[in-house]
C-alpha positions in Angstrom: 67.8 -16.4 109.5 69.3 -14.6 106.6 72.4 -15.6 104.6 74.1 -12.1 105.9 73.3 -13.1 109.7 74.9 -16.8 108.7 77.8 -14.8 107.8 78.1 -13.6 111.5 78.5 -16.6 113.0 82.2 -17.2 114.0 84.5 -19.9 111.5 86.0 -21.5 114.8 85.3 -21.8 118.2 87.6 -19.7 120.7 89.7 -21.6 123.1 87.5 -21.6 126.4 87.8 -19.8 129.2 85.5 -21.3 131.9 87.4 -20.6 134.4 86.0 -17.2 134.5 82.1 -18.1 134.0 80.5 -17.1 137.3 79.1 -19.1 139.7 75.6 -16.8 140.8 75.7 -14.1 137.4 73.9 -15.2 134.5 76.0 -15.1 131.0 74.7 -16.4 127.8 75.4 -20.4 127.4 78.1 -19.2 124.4 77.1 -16.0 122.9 77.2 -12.1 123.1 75.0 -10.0 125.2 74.5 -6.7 126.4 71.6 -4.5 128.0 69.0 -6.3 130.2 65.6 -5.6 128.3 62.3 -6.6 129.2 62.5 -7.5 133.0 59.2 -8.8 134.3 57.7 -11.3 136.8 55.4 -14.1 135.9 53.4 -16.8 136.9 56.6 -17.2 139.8 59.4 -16.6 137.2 61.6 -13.7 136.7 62.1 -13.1 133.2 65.4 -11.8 131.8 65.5 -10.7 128.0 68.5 -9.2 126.7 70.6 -7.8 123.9 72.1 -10.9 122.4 73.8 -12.0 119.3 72.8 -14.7 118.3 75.4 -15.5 115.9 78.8 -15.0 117.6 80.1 -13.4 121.1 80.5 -9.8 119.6 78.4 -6.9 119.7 75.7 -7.3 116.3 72.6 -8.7 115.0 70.3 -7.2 117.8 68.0 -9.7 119.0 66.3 -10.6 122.7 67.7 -13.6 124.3 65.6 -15.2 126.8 66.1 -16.4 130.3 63.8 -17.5 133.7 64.8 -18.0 137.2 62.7 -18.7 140.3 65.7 -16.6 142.9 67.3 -14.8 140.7 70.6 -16.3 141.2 70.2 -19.7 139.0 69.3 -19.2 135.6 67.8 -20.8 132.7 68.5 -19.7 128.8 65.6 -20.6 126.4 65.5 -20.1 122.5 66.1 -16.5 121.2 63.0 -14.8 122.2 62.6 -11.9 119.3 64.9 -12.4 116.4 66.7 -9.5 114.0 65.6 -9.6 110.7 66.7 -7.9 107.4 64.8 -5.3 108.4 65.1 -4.6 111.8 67.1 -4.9 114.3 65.5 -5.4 117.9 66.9 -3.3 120.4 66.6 -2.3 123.8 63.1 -1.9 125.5 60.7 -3.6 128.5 57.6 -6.2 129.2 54.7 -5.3 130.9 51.6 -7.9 132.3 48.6 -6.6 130.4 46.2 -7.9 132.9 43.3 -5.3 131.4 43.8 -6.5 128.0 43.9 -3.0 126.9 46.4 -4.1 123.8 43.4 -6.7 122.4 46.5 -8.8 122.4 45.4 -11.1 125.5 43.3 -14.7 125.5 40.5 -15.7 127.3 42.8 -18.2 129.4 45.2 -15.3 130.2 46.9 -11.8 129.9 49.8 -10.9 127.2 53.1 -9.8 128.1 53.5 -7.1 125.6 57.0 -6.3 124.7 57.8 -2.8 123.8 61.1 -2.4 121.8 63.1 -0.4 119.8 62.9 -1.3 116.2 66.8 -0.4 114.8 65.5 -0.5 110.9 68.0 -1.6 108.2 68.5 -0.4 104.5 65.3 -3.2 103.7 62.8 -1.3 105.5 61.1 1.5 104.1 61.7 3.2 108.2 65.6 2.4 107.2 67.8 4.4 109.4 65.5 5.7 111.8 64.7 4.2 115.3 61.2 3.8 116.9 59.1 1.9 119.2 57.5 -1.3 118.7 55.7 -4.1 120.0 55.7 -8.1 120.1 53.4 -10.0 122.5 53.3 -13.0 124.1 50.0 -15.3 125.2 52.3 -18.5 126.6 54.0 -16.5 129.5 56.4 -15.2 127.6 58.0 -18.5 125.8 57.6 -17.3 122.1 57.1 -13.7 120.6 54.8 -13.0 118.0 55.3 -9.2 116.5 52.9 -6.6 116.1 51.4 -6.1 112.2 51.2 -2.6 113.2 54.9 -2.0 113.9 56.4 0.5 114.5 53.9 2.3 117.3 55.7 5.4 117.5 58.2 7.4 115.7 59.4 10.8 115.5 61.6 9.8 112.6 65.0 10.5 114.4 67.7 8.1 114.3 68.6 8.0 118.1 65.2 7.6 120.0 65.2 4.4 121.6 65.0 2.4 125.0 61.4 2.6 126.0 60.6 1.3 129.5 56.7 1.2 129.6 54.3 0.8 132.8 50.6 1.3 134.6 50.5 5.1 136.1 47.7 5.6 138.4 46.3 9.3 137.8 44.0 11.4 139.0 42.2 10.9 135.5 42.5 6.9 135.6 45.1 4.4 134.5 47.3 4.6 131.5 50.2 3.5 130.0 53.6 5.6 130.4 56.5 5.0 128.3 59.8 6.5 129.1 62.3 6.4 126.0 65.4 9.0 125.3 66.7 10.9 122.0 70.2 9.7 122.8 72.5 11.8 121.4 70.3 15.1 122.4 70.4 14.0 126.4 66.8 14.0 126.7 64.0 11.9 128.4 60.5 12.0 126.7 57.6 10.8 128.2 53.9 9.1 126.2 51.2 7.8 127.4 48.9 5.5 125.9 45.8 4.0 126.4 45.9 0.6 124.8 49.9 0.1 123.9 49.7 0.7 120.3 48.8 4.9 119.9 51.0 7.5 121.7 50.4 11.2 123.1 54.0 13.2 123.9 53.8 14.4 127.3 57.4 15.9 127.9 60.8 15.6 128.4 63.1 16.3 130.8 67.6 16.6 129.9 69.8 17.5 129.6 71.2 17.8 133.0 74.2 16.3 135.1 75.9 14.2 133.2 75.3 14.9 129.9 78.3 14.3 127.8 77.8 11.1 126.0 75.0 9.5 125.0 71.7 9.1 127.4 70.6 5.9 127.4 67.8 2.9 129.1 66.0 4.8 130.9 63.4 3.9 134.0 61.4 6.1 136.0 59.6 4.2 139.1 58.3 5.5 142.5 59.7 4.4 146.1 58.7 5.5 149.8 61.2 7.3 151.7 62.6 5.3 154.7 59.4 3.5 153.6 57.4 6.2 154.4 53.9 5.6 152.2 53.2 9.2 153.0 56.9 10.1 151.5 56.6 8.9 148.0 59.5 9.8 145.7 60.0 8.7 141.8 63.3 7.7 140.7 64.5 8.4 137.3 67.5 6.4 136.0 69.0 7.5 133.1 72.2 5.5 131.8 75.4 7.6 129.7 78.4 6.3 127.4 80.4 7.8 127.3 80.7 10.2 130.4 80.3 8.2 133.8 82.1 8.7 136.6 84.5 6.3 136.3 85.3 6.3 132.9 83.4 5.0 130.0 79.4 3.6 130.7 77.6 4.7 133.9 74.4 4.7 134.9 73.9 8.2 137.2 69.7 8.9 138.5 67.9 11.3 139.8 65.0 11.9 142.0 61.9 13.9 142.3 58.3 14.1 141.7 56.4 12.9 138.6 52.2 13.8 137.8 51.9 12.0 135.3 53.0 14.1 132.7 56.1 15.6 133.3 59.2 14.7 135.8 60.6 17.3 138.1 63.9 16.6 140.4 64.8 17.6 143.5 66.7 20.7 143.8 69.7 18.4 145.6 69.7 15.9 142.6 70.4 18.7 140.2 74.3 18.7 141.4 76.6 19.2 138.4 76.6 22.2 136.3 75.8 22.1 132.9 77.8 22.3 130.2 81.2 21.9 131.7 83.4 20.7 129.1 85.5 17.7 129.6 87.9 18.4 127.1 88.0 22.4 128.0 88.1 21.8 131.7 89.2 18.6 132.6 89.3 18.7 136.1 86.1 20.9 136.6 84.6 18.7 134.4 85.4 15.7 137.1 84.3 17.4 140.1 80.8 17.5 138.4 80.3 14.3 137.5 81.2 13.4 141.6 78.6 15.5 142.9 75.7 13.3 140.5 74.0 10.2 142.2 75.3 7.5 140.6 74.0 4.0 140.7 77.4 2.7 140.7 81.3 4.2 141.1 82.7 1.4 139.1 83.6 0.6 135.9 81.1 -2.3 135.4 77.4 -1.4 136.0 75.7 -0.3 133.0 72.0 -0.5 131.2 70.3 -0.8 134.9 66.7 -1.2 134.4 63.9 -2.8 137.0 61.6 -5.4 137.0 58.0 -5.1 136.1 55.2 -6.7 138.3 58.2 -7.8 140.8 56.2 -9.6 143.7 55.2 -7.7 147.1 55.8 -4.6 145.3 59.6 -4.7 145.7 62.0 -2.8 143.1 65.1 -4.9 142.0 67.1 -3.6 139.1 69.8 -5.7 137.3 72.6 -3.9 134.9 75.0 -4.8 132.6 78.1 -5.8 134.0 80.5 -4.4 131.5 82.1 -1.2 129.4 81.6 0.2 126.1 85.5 1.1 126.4 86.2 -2.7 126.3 83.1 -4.9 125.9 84.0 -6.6 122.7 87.2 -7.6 123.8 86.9 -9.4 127.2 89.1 -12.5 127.3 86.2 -14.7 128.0 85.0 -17.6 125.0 82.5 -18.6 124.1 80.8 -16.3 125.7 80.9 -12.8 126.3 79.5 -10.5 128.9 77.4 -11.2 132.2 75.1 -9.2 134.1 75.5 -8.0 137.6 73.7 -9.6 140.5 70.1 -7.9 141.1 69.8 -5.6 143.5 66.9 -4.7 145.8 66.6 -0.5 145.8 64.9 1.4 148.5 65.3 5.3 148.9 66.4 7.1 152.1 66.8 10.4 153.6 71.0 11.6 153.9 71.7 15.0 154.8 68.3 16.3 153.6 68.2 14.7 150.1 66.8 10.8 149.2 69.2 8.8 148.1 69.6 5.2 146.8 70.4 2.2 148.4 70.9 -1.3 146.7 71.3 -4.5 148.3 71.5 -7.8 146.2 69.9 -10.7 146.0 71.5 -13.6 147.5 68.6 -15.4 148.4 64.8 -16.3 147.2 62.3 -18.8 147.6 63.7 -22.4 147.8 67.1 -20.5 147.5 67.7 -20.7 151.3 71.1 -21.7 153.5 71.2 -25.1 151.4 73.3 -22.7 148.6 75.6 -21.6 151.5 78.1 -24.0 150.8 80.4 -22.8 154.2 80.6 -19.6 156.4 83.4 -18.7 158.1 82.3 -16.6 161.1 85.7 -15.3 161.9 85.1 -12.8 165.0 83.4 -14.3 168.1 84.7 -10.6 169.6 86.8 -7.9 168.3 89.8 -7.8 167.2 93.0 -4.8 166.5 95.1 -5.1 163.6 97.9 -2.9 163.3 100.2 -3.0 160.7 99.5 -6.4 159.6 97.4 -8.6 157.5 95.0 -11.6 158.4 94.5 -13.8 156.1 90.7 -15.1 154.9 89.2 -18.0 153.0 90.9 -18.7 149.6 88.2 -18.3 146.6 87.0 -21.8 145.5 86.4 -22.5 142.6 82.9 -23.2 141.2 81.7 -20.6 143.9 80.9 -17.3 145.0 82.0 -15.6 148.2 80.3 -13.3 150.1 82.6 -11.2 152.9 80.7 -8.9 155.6 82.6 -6.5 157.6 82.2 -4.3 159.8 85.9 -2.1 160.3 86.8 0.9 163.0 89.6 2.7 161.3 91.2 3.7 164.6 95.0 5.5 163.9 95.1 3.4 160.5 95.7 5.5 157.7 94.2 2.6 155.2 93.0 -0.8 155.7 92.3 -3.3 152.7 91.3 -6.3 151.1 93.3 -8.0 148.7 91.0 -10.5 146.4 92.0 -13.0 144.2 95.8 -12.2 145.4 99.4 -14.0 144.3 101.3 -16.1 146.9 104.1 -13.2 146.7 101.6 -10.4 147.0 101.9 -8.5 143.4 98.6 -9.6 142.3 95.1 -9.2 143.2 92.1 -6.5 143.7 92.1 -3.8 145.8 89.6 -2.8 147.7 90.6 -0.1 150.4 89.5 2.9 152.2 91.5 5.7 152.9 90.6 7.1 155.8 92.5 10.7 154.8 90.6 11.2 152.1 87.5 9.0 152.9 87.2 7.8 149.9 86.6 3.7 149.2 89.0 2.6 145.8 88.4 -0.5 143.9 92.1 -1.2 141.8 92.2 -3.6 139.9 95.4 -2.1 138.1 97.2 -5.6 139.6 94.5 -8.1 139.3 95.5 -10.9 136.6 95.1 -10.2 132.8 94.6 -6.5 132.1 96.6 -5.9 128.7 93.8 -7.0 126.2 92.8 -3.3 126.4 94.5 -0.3 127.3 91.7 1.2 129.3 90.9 -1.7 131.4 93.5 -1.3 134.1 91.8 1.2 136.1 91.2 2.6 139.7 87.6 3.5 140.8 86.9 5.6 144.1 83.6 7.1 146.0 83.1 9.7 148.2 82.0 7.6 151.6 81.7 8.8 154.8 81.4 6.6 157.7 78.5 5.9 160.1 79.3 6.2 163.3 83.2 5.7 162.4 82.3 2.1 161.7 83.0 1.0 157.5 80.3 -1.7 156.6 80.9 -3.6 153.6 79.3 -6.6 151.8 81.4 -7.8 148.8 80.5 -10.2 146.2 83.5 -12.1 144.4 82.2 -14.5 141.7 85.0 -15.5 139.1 85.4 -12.8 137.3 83.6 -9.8 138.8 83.6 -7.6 142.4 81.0 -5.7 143.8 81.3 -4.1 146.7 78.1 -2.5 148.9 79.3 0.0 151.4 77.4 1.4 154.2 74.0 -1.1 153.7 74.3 -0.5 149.9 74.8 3.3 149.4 77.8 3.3 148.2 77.8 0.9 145.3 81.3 -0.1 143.2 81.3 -2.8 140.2 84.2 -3.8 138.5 84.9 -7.1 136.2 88.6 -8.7 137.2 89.9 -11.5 135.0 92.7 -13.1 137.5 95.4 -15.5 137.0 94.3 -19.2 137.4 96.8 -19.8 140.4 95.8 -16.7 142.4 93.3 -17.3 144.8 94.3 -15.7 148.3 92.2 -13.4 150.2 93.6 -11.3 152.7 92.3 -8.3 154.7 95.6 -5.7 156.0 95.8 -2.0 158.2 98.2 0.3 157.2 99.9 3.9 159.2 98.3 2.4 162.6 95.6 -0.3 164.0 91.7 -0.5 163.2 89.4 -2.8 165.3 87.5 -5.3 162.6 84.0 -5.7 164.9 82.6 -8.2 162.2 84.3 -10.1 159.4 82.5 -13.3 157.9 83.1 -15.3 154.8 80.4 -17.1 153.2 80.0 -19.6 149.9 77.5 -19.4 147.2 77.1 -21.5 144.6 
């Protein structure tokens, strides 16, 4: 590396924090990162690059980390897989499997993994300030990187087109490649195709639409069955914003509808907000829009959401990055910055005459079986009524996970909640509650340990959630420093990062204005 990226590297170590590295998300071993990139699976390994810097735990010197589980839950960090340079640096993109060899790039003993990236080029290149696509490929399973001479593959000498995720369309006239990429700050998708990775035909683009007042960003486009319906296929397009999600900040919204191959057409009921509606002008108007889009998450920490390549029995898991562009660079973690979020299976179902998403994580894979379940706490062998009162659950435990499932009946109660993380006098801690009133499910974390190393992180997230049957069904993940919270089998979605005091550790679950009959309510370990 370069003198200048030397110069990056931090003059003393920060006090550590490790109290807050999870137990079951990966972070880097004692670096930056951001945006998963280049999810594929390999020869029995998922493969997670990412945007990392190498030289300190701030956002800079763009390169793709590197790291390989077998269950996505236990990961391994290898050498930085393609570095920056002082002439490019290597931003976001994907890996696909070129089993065909169509790149020229593969050996006789097996197929490259081609990496597609953006090339971010410096004041040293003669591309310098302009963004385009490029390639580096892989013939040992993706361990080192070698680039492509004929970098960049495609440009349309703008300085915001970036994020291509690449992969194998079948056609009517054949195979090809498809890349999905975005000119960011125009709110546009634009599809190529290619037939050997390395020359590009434009196709079209599709944006802007929804939300569409930040930046678009890491984009994926994939196809799923309806209710697994193979005569009901849908294709998803997820397209990620900062600033302009829902709840402030990042947020990755989708949409879905049809794709031929050449251009990308959504559903009449995915096309919900209004264009156009100024946030500034019309504040309010402006946030009723954004709550009739399909977002992939209500939180404030699920951003950069892309899906693995070649996953195995043809499943579609997505991971995101679990964190903010409000606040990234200052999260009081050391030496490390920034984790992702778990990864989470998506399927597509029908709701009210529209295909929505679902997402369910991944708490389990091969080898990764009930031996990781450290203890479960089955606590209703029946139901049971709480009114007015509070039951308190399994402390957190340190060096784990937890993993609560409920199953609530609101009854008379005007709220029920769980407190997570929470003080021994009950001022602290994470609220998770639903409001039957309003039915809306809110994620506060206004009280939940350290907020006050940035003014925007003390925040309340909410989603519109109506209940099946009457019956609320949650799963929430608490690692050390992070919630998530699927509602209703994963439809509702809510992510938030929490960074709580090291003495605070009670759980408890509570019903407010009345009683509400908890049917199911289990506490689980991961480690």
């Amino acid at each position: 590396m370069t003198s200048a990226l030397d110069a990056a590297r931090p003059e003393t170590t920060p006090a550590g924090t490790s109290r807050f590295r999870p137990a079951i998300h990966f972070t880097a071993r004692d670096t930056w990162l951001n945006d998963p990139n280049g999810l594929v699976f390999y020869e029995g390994l998922y493969h997670l690059f990412f945007q990392n810097n190498p030289y300190g735990n701030v956002w800079g010197n763009m390169s793709w980390g590197h790291a390989t589980s077998s269950d996505l839950l236990h990961w391994t960090e290898h050498p930085v897989a393609i570095a920056c340079d002082d002439a490019e640096d290597i931003y976001s993109g994907s890996v696909v499997v070129d089993y065909g060899n169509t790149s020229g790039f593969s050996t006789a003993d097996a197929p490259a993994l081609v990496a597609i990236y953006t090339s971010a080029y410096k004041a040293a290149s003669e591309h310098s300030g302009t963004q385009a696509q490029s390639l580096a490929y892989s013939t040992d399973a993706g361990m080192t990187w070698r680039k492509y001479e004929g970098n960049p593959v495609l440009t349309r000498d703008s300085t915001h087109f970036r994020d291509p995720k690449v992969f194998r369309y079948d056609g009517d006239e054949g195979a090809c490649w498809i890349m999905v990429a975005v000119e960011a700050q125009h709110q546009k998708v634009v599809f190529y195709r290619s037939e050997d990775l390395t020359s590009w035909d434009f196709l079209s683009d599709f944006g802007p639409a929804n939300a569409d007042a930040g930046e678009w960003e890491c984009p994926d486009l994939f196809p799923l069955a309806v209710d697994g319906d193979p005569e009901n296929i849908k294709w998803v397009l997820i397209v990620n914003i900062n600033p302009g999600g829902v709840a402030g900040g990042s947020g990755g919204q989708y949409f879905v509808g049809h794709f031929d191959g050449v251009r990308f057409v959504p559903d009449a009921g995915s096309l919900a907000a209004p264009a156009g509606v100024s946030a500034i002008a019309e504040p309010e108007a402006a946030a009723a829009a954004l709550r009739q889009c399909q977002w992939l998450d209500w939180g404030r920490d699920c951003y950069a959401s892309v899906s693995f390549s070649n996953a195995p029995d043809g499943r579609r898991i997505i991971i995101g990055w679990m964190n903010n562009w409000d606040y990234a660079n200052e999260l009081p973690t050391a030496p490390w910055r920034s984790s992702m979020t778990l990864a989470r299976e998506v399927r597509l179902t029908g709701v009210n005459g529209s295909a929505c998403l679902i997402q369910r994580p991944v708490l389990a894979g091969p080898g990764a079986g009930d031996e990781r379940h450290a203890a479960k706490d089955q606590m209703t062998a029946e139901p049971f009524e709480l009114r007015n009162s509070a039951l308190r659950l399994p402390d957190a435990v340190p060096g784990s996970a937890q993993i609560i499932e409920a199953e609530i009946q609101p009854g008379s109660a005007e709220r029920f909640a769980f407190r997570l993380f929470g003080s021994r006098d009950g001022s602290q801690g994470t609220l998770l509650s639903y409001d039957t009133t309003s039915a809306q499910l809110i994620l506060d974390r206004r009280q939940s340990g350290n907020t006050g190393f940035h003014e925007k992180f003390p925040s309340v997230a909410s989603a519109p959630l109506v209940l099946d049957d009457g019956v609320l069904k949650l799963q929430i993940v608490v690692d050390h420093c992070s919630v998530e919270v699927f509602a209703q089998g994963g439809r509702v979605v809510l992510t938030d990062l929490i960074f709580p005091e090291t003495e605070n550790s009670e759980n408890w679950i509570s019903a407010e204005g009345g009683s509400a009959t908890i049917l199911k309510l289990a506490v689980s370990t991961l480690t």
